[in-house]
ZAVEXGU-898150 format. One line per 5 residues: number of its first residue (from 1); their letters; for each residue x, y, z of C-alpha. Coordinates in steps of 0.02 Angstrom, whole numbers, plus 50000, padded with zeros to 5 digits. Layout:
// residues N
NUM) a) X,Y,Z; ...
//
This chain:
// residues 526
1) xxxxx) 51064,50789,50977; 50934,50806,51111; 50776,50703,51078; 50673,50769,51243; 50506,50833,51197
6) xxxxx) 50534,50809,51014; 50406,50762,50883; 50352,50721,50720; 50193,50776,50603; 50167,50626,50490
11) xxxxx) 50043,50643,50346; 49970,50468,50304; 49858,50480,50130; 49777,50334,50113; 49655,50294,49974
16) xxxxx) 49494,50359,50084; 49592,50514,50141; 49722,50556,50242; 49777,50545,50449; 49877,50657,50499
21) xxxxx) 49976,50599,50669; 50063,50698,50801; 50199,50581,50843; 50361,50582,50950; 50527,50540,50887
26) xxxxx) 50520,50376,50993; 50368,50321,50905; 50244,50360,51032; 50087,50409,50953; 49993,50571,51043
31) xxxxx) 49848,50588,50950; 49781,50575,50756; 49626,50665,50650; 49563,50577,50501; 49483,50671,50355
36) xxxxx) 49384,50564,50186; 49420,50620,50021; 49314,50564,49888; 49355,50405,49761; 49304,50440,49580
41) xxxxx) 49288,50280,49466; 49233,50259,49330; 49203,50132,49161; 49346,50051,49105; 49465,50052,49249
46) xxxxx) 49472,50220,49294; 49496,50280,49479; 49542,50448,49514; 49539,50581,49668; 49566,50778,49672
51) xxxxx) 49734,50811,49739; 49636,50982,49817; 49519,50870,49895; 49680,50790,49995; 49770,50957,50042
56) xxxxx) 49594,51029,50093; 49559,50880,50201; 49761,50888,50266; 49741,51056,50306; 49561,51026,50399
61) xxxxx) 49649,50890,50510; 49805,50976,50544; 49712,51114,50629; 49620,50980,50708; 49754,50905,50782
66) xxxxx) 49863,51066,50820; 49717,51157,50879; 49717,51048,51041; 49895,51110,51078; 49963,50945,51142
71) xxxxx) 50137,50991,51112; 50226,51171,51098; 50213,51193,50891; 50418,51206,50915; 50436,51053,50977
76) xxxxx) 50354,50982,50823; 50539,50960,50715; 50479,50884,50573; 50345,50834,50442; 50365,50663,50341
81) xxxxx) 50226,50603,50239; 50189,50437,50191; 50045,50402,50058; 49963,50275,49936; 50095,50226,49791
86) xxxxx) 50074,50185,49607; 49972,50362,49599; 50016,50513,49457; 49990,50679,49491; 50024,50793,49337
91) xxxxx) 50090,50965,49375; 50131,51123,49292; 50272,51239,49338; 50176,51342,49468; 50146,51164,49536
96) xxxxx) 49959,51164,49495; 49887,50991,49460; 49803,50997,49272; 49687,50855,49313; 49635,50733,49449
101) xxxxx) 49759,50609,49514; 49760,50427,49433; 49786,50312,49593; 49838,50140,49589; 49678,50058,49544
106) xxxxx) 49668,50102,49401; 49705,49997,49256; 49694,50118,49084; 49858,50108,49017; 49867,49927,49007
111) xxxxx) 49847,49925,48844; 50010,50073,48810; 50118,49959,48923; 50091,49833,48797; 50154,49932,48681
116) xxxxx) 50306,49962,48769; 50343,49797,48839; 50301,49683,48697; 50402,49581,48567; 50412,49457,48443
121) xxxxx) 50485,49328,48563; 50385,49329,48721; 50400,49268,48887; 50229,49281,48984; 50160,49402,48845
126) xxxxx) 50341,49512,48869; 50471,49535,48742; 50600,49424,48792; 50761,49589,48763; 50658,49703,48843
131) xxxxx) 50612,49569,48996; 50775,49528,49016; 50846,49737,48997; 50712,49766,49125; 50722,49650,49280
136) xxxxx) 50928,49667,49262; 50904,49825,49298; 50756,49883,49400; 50720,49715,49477; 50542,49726,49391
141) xxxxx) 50466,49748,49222; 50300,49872,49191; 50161,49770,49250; 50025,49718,49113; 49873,49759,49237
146) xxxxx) 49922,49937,49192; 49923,50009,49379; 50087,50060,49380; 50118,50244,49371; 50209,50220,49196
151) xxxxx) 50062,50168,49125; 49956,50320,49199; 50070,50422,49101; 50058,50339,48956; 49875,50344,48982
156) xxxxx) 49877,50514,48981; 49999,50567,48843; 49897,50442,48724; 49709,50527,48794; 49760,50680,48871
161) xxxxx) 49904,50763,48741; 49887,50940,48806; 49874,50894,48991; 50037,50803,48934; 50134,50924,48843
166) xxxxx) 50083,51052,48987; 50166,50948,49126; 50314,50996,49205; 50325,50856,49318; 50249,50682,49337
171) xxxxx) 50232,50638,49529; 50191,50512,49663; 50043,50561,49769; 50177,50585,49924; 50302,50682,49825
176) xxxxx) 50164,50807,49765; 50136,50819,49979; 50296,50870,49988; 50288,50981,49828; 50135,51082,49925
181) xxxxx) 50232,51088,50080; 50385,51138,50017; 50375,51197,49834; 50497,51078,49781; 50498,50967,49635
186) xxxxx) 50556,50781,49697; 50544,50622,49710; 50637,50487,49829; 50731,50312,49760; 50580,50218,49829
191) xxxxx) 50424,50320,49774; 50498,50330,49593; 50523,50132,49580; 50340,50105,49496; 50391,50192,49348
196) xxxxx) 50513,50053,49280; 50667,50204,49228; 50790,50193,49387; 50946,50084,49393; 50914,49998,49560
201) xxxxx) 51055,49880,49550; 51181,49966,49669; 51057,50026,49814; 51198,50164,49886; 51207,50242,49689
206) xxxxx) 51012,50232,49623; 50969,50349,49468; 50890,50363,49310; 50918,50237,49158; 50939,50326,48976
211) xxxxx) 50923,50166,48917; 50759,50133,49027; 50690,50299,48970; 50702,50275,48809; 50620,50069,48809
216) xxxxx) 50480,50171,48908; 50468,50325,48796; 50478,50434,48936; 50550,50614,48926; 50688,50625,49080
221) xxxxx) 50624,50819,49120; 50461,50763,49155; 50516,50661,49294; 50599,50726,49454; 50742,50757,49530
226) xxxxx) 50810,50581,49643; 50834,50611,49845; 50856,50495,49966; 50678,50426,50080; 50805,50495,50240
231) xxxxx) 50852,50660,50142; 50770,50840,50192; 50716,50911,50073; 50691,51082,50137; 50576,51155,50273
236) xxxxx) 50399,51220,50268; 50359,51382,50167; 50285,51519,50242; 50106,51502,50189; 50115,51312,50225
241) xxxxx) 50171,51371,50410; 50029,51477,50436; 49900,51360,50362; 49946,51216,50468; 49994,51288,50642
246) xxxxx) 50190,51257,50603; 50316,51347,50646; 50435,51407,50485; 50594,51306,50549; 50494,51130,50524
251) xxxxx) 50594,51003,50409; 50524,50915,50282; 50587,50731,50267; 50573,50646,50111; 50454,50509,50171
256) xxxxx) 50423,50353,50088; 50249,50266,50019; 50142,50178,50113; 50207,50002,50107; 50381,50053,50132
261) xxxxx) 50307,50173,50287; 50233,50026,50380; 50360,49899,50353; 50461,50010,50458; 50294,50054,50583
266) xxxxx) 50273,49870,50590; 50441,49846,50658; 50491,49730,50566; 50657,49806,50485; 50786,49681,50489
271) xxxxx) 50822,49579,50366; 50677,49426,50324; 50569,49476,50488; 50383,49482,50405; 50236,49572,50429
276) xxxxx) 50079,49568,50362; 49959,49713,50332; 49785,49691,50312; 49680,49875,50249; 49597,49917,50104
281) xxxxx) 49706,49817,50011; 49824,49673,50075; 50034,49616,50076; 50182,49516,50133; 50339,49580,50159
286) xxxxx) 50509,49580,50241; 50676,49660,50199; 50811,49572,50119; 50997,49604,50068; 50999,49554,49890
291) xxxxx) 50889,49631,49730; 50791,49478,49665; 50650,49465,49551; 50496,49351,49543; 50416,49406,49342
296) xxxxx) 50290,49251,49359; 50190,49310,49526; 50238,49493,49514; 50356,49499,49672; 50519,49610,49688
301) xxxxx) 50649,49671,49805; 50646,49856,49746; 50728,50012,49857; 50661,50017,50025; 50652,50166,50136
306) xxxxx) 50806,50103,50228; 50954,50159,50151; 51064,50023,50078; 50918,49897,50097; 50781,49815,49978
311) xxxxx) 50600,49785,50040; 50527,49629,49949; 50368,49700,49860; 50216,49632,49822; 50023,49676,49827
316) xxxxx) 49864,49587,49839; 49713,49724,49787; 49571,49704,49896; 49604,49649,50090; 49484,49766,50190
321) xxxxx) 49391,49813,50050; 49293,49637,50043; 49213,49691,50216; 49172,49848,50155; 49098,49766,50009
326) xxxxx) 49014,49646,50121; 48940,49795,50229; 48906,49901,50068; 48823,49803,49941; 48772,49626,50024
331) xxxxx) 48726,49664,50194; 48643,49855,50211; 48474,49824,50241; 48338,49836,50401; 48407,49702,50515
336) xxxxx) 48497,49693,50679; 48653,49782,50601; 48541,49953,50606; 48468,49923,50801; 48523,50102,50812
341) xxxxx) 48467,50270,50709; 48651,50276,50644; 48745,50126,50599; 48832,50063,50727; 49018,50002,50749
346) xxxxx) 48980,49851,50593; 49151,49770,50588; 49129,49739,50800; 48974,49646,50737; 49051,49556,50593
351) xxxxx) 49174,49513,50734; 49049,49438,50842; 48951,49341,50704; 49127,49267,50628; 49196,49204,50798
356) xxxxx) 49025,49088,50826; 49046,49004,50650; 49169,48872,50651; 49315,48872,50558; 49277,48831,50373
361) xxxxx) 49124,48946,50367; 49014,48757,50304; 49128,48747,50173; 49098,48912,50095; 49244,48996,50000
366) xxxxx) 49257,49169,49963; 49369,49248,49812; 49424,49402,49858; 49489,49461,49669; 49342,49587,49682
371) xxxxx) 49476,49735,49583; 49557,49590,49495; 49735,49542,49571; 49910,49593,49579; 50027,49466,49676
376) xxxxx) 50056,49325,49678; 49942,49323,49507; 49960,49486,49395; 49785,49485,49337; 49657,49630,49298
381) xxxxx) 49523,49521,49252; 49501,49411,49373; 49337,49448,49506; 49285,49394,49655; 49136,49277,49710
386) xxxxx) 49047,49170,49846; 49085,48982,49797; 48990,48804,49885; 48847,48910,49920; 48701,48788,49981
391) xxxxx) 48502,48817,50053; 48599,48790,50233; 48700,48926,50186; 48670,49077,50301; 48721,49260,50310
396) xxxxx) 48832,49205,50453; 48945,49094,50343; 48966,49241,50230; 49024,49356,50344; 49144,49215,50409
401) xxxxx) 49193,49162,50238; 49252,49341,50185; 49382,49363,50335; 49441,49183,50281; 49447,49208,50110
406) xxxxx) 49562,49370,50132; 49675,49238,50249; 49685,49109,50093; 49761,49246,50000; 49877,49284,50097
411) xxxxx) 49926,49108,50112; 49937,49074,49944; 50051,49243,49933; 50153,49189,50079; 50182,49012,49995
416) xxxxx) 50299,49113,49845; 50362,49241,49961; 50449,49082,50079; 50500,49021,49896; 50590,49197,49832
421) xxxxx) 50698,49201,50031; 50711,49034,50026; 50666,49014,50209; 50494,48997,50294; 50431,49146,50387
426) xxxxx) 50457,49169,50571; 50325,49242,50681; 50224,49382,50571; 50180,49552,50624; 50009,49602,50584
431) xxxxx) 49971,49775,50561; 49819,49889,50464; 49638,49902,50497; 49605,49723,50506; 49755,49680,50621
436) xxxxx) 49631,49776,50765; 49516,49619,50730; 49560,49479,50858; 49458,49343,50754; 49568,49414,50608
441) xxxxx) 49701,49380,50677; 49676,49208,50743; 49606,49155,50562; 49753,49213,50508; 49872,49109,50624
446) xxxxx) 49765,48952,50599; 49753,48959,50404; 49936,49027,50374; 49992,48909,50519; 50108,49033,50584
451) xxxxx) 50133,49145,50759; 50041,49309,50724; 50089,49464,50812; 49942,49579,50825; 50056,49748,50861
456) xxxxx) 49985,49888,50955; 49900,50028,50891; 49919,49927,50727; 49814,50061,50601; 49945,50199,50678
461) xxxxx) 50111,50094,50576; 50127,50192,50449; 50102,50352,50532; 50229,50291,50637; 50321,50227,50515
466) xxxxx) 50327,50394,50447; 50373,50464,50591; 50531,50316,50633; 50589,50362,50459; 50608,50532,50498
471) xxxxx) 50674,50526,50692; 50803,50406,50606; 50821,50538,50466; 50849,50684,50573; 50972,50574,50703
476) xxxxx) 50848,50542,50869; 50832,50362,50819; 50941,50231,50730; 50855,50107,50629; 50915,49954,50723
481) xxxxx) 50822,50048,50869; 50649,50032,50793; 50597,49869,50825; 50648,49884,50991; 50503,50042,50979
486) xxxxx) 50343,49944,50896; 50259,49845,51041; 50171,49673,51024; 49976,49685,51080; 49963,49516,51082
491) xxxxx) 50007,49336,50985; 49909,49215,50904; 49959,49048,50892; 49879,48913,50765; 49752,48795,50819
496) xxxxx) 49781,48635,50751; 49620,48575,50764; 49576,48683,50616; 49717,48634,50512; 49622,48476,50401
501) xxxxx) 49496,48586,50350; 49594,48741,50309; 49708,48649,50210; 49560,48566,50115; 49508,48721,50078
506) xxxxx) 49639,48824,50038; 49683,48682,49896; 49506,48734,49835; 49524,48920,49843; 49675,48877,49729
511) xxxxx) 49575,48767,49604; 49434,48900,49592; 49572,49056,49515; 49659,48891,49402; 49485,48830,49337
516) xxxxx) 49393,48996,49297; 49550,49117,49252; 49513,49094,49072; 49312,49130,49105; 49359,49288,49187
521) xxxxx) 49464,49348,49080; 49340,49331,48924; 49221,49424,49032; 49339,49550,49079; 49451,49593,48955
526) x) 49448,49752,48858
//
C-alpha cells in the first residue's frame, strides 16, 4: 500500500473541547483548530457537558481546518478519534443522547458502586468474593470514587429511571464520535475497560463477562458491540461527508481514549518505556506484557490500543488544572499579569516568575488534590491546599510551588509504578500542555531525578497518537515504526544540587495527605 500524500483526520475531545488535527500517516502534524465546549458542574460531584455542544464545536473546526485546503480532501484516508475516557453518553435508537454526558469527574455513583462491590468480609471497604472475582478477571475492581463509567450508569438508572429504561446504548464519549460519524453502535476492548464487565485476561480473545454483568447489575443490550482499537468500523455517512468537507470513501478507525492515544503519540510503545503527560489532569505509564493489578493505589495493566498488549493505567486528577486554578481564582486581579487590554500569554509569565525562585519555592508545598485523587490514592475527598505559608511568603513562591507540587505527585505516583514493573524507569517522555513548559520540565527531572524528554509538538500526542493508531490500522505504519516517528525537543537532566531539598520535601508532601486524610474526608464525605 502506497503511503505518498496520505493522511489522517484525528478528532481529539478533551475535557475543554475538542482539536481536530490534519495529520499524515507518518505522524507529521499539518495543522490543528481548537474549539471550547462548555463544563457543567454542579453540587455533589456532578460534571457534565452536551454531547451537541462537542459535535457543533467538531463540526466548526473541521471546516476550519478543511477550509484552508492543505491537502486534496481524497487524500485525507481516514478519521480516528481519540477523546476523554470514564465519560457516559446515553443514547436512544435513533442515536439521540437523552441527557448531557457524565464525564469522568464526576463522582455520583459512588455511593451505587458500593452497593455493588461491598461484602461482609472486606478488603479496603470491598467484598473480599467479589474483589477477588473482579481483579482475576478485569485486572481492576469498580473504583469507590465513583468516576468510573459503571457508576454513571448506575447513577442514572437509580436518579434517572426513564432516561434509563429509554437507552439503547450506554457509550464512551469517543465511541458516541464514532456513532455520529458513522451511525454505528460500538465500542473498542480499551474504551469499554472502565465499566468493570469484560474478560481481559487473554488480550487476543477480550469480551463480555455474564458473570461480571450480573455482580454489576448491568443489562448486556445496553452495552455495545466489542471491536478492536485497530478495527474499521465503517466509513463516513453521507451527511457526515458533507458536513465536514470529507469525501464519502473516508474510514473510520476505531480509535482509542485519550490515555491510550498519547501513549502511542508519546512514542513510547514498547514495552516499560515511560512517559509522562502533564494537561488538565496528570499520569504515568508504559506498556507491559503481563495483566497485573495494584487494588491498594488504583493502578492496572488493562487493554491498550496495541493489539496483544496492556498499557499500565493509572490517573492523578488535577495536573494542569492547578495553574488554571492558580490563574482563575488566586491570581486574576489588576497587576502586571493584565499590562495589556486582553490577558496576555499567563502561563509564559508563570514561566518567567517560577524559573527566578529557587528550587523549593521557601519551603512552600502545594497539594494538588484540588478534585480529590485517583492514583496512587483512590480518594474523592481529599482537597488541595497551600502548606508552610509564612509573612515572607510571596506570590512568587506560589506560582513556583504549584508547578512543584504537580512534580511531587508524580513522584510519589512514579515511586508504585517502579514497584508494580519491578524496574526503575528509564528516561521519561513528557508530553501534554505542560510538557511545552521548559521550567516544567526541568522541575520535573530534578524532583523525579530522572532524564526527561520534552517531545516535540508535545500537546499534538494524542492527535498523533490518533493518527499512528490508525496509519498502523489501515497498514502505512507498523507499530514498532512509531517511536522511530515521535521526535525528542529536547532533554532535561536532574540537577543535583536540588536534590536535599526536594527530597526533604517530597517526604513532607507525603506526611501532609497521611496526617490530614481523615480531616478531609469528614469534611468531604457525603
Amino acid at each position: 500500500m502506497t503511503n505518498k500524500n496520505k493522511y489522517i483526520l484525528a478528532l481529539d475531545l478533551g475535557t475543554s473541547g475538542p482539536k481536530v488535527a490534519l495529520v499524515s500517516v507518518y505522524g507529521e502534524v499539518i495543522a490543528s483548530e481548537i474549539e471550547e465546549t462548555q463544563l457543567i458542574l454542579s453540587p455533589g460531584g456532578g460534571a457534565k457537558q452536551d454531547p451537541g455542544d462537542w459535535w457543533q464545536a467538531i463540526k466548526r473546526a473541521s471546516r476550519k481546518l478543511l477550509n484552508q485546503k492543505l491537502v486534496p480532501i481524497e487524500d485525507i484516508v481516514a478519521v480516528s478519534c481519540t477523546s476523554q475516557w470514564s465519560g457516559t453518553v446515553a443514547v436512544d435508537k435513533s442515536g439521540k443522547h437523552l441527557m448531557n454526558a457524565i464525564i469522568w469527574m464526576d463522582s455520583r455513583g459512588a455511593e451505587y458502586v458500593r452497593q455493588i462491590t461491598g461484602g461482609l468480609i472486606t478488603i479496603e471497604g470491598y467484598g473480599a468474593g467479589r474483589l477477588l472475582t473482579w481483579v482475576r478477571l478485569t485486572g481492576g475492581i469498580p473504583t469507590r470514587s465513583g468516576k468510573d463509567s459503571i457508576a454513571h450508569i448506575l447513577y442514572i438508572r437509580a436518579k434517572h429511571p426513564k432516561i434509563y429504561r429509554n437507552t439503547y446504548k450506554f457509550l464512551e464519549p469517543k465511541d458516541y464520535l464514532n456513532l455520529r460519524l458513522t451511525g454505528k453502535f460500538a465500542a473498542s476492548h480499551d474504551s469499554i475497560a472502565l465499566h468493570w464487565v469484560t474478560d481481559n485476561r487473554d488480550i487476543n480473545n477480550i469480551a463480555y463477562s455474564d458473570k461480571l454483568l450480573k455482580m454489576a447489575t448491568l443489562e448486556r443490550e445496553k452495552l455495545p458491540d466489542l471491536k478492536r482499537a485497530v478495527d474499521v468500523l465503517g466509513t463516513v455517512t453521507p451527511g457526515v461527508a458533507a458536513e465536514l468537507g470529507l469525501s464519502e470513501k473516508t474510514q473510520v478507525v476505531m480509535g482509542t481514549p485519550d490515555i491510550h492515544s498519547a501513549a502511542i503519540g508519546s512514542g513510547a510503545v514498547k514495552d516499560y518505556q515511560a512517559h509522562l503527560y502533564i494537561g488538565t489532569s496528570s499520569w504515568l505509564l508504559c506498556h507491559v506484557p503481563f495483566k497485573k493489578t495494584d487494588l491498594f493505589h488504583n493502578m492496572a495493566s488493562l487493554p491498550s490500543a496495541i493489539p496483544g498488549k496492556y498499557l499500565l493505567i493509572n490517573e492523578q486528577e488535577t495536573a494542569g488544572a492547578s495553574l488554571k486554578f492558580l490563574k482563575d481564582n488566586v491570581l486574576y486581579h489588576q497587576d502586571e499579569l493584565l499590562q495589556e487590554e486582553n490577558l496576555p500569554d499567563v502561563y509564559k509569565i508563570f514561566d518567567r516568575i517560577a524559573a527566578r525562585i529557587p528550587a523549593g519555592s521557601g519551603k512552600v508545598i502545594f497539594a494538588p488534590w484540588l478534585n480529590g485523587e485517583r492514583s496512587p490514592v483512590d480518594d474523592h475527598t481529599v482537597r488541595g491546599g497551600l502548606y508552610n505559608l509564612s509573612l515572607q511568603t510571596t506570590r512568587e513562591h506560589l506560582v513556583r510551588a504549584v508547578f512543584e507540587g504537580v512534580a511531587f505527585n508524580s513522584r510519589w505516583l512514579m515511586m508504585y509504578v517502579e514497584k508494580f514493573i519491578k524496574r526503575k524507569l528509564e528516561a521519561i517522555n513528557m508530553i501534554g500542555g505542560g510538557a511545552n513548559s521548559d521550567v516544567w520540565c526541568q522541575i520535573h527531572a530534578d524532583i523525579l531525578n530522572r532524564d526527561i524528554r520534552q517531545m516535540q509538538d508535545p500537546i499534538q500526542a494524542n492527535a498523533r497518537g490518533a493518527a499512528f493508531l490508525a496509519s498502523a490500522a489501515l497498514g502505512y505504519l507498523t507499530f514498532d515504526e512509531i517511536g522511530e516517528r515521535a521526535q525528542v525537543a529536547k532533554t532535561y537532566h536532574p540537577n543535583s544540587a536540588n536534590r536535599q531539598i526536594y527530597d526533604e520535601l517530597f517526604n513532607a508532601f507525603l506526611n501532609i495527605y497521611n496526617t490530614n486524610k481523615k480531616i478531609y474526608n469528614k469534611l468531604n464525605r457525603g
